[in-house]
N, C-alpha and C positions, 0 to 999 in steps of 0.2 A: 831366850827370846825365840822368837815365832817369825822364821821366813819359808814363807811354801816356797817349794822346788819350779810350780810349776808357772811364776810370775818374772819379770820383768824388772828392775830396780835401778834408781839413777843415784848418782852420788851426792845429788839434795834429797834423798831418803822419799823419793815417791817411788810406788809399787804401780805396774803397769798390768795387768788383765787381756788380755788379746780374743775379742770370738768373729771372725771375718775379718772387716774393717772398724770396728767399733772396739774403742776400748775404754776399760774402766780402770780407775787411778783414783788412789786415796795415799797417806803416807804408814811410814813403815813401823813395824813393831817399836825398833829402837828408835825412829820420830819422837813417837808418840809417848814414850819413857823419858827423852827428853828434856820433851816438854812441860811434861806434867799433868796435872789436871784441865784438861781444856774444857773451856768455859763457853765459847761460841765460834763459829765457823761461817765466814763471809764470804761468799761463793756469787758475785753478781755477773757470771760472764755467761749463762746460758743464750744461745743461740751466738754468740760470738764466733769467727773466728783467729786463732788463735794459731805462733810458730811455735815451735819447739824451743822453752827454757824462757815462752812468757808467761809473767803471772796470770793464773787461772783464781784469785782468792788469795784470803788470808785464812791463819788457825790464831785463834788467839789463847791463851793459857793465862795460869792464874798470874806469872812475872814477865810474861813475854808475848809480842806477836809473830809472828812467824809468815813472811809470802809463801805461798803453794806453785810449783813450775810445774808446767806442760811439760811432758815426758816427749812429748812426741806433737808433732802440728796437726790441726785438723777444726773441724767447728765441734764444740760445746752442744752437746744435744739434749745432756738430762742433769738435774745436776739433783743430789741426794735432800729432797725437802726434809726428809727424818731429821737430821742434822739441828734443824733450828729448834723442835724440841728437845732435844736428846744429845748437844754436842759431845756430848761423855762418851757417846757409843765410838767414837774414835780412841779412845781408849782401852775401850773392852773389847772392840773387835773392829780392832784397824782393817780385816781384810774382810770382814762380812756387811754387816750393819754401818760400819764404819766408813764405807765408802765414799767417795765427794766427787765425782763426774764421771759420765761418758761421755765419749768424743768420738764422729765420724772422721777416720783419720784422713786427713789429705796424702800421704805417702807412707803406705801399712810398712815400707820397708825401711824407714826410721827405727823401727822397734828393734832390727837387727843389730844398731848399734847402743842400747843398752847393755846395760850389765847383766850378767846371769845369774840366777842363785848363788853359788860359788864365788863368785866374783866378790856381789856384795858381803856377802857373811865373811871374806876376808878383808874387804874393808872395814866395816865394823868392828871387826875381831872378835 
């Protein structure tokens, strides 16, 4: 499985992106392994905002639905329109095309208490 070094990761399996205040969040390799086949991706919180560990969306997969948490607080500012035709690309590339929101954070120093690479890849195992 596939966890870049250089992200963010909470123990509901979303992956965190950091560039200033803005961050980008989708879920993680082993998510999206999971889960399965995802088949659509409901994402209605753009211009919201939102605290930390509330739902931003759902994923929904071929036997299951699954809510998406907010890593971190902040307002919803883009949320990935690819998605609605392509929900698969969360599967083929959870950390590129795959992505499902940025967020202008309201407390960039929330991210400090995530997990690190390390971290997660030993929860996972």
């Amino acid at each position: 499985m596939n966890f870049p070094d250089n992200l963010k990761y909470t123990k509901d399996h979303e992956w965190v992106m950091v560039d200033g205040d803005v961050a980008t969040i989708g879920i993680t390799d082993f998510a999206q392994s999971e889960l399965g086949d995802i088949v659509f991706v409901d994402i209605s919180s753009q211009g919201d905002s939102l605290g930390a560990h509330e739902v931003f969306g759902t994923v929904e997969a071929v036997k299951t639905v699954s809510d998406l948490y907010m890593p971190v607080g902040g307002e919803v500012i883009e949320v990935n329109g690819d998605l609605d035709a392509a929900p698969e690309s969360v599967n083929s590339d959870p950390y590129g095309a795959g992505w499902m929101v940025k967020v202008k954070m309201s407390n960039p120093a929330e991210v400090d208490g995530l997990m690190s690479h390390g971290d997660y890849v030993a929860m996972v195992g």
